[in-house]
N, C-alpha and C positions, 0 to 999 in steps of 0.2 A: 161315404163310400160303401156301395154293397159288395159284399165280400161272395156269396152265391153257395157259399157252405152249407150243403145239405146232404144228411144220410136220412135214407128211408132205410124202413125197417118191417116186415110181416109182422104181424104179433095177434093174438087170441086175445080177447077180452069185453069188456062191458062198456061201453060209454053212456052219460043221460046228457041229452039235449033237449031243445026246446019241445022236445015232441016226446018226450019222454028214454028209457031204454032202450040201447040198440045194440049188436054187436058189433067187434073193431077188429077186422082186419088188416090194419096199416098204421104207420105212425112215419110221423117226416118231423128231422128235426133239424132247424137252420139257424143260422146266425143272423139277422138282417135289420129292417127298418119295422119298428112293432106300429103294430094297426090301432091299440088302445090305450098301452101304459106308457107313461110320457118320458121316453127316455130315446136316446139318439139310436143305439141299438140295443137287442134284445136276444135272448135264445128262446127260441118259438118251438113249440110242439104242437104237431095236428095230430090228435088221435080218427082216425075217419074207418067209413066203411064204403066205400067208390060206389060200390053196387046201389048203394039205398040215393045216393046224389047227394050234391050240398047242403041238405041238410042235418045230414050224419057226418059229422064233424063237431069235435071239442078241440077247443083251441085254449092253449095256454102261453102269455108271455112273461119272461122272467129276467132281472137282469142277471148279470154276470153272476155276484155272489149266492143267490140263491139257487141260482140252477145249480153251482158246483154241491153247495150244500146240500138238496134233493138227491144228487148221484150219489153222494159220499152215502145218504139216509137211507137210499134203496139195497146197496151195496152193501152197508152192515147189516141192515134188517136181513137181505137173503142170507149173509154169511152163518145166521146166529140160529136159522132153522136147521133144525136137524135133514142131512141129507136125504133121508125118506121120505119126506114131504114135497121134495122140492125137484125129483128126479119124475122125467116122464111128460 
């Protein structure tokens, strides 16, 4: 069953692809049927930059426990910077 769960999101930052470094503009992040890791569903992230085309895209599939584990990672890590760094 595809469930069609998807948040996009703006975001600044760096991707490397097949072609090297690019910048990212966007990220889409869904629940669905993964394209490579063999699991029935997966939570999918496209980091991309639309402007450069299909080939500025990084794509990550994860299953369920790990994704929550990466948010829980990213979430402590920001919480632990001091707020000067991380404002702006």
């Amino acid at each position: 069953m595809c469930t069609y769960v998807t948040e996009h999101v703006e975001i600044a930052g760096s991707g490397k692809g097949a072609n090297g470094w690019f910048k990212l503009g966007e990220a889409s992040v869904y629940f669905d049927h993964p394209v490579h890791v063999p699991l029935e569903h997966s939570l999918n992230i496209d980091f991309l930059q639309p402007e450069l085309g299909p080939s500025a895209r990084v794509a990550v599939e994860l299953d369920v426990a790990s994704a929550r584990r990466l948010a829980e990672a990213i979430l402590s890590t920001l919480s632990q910077v001091p707020k000067e760094l991380t404002q702006g």
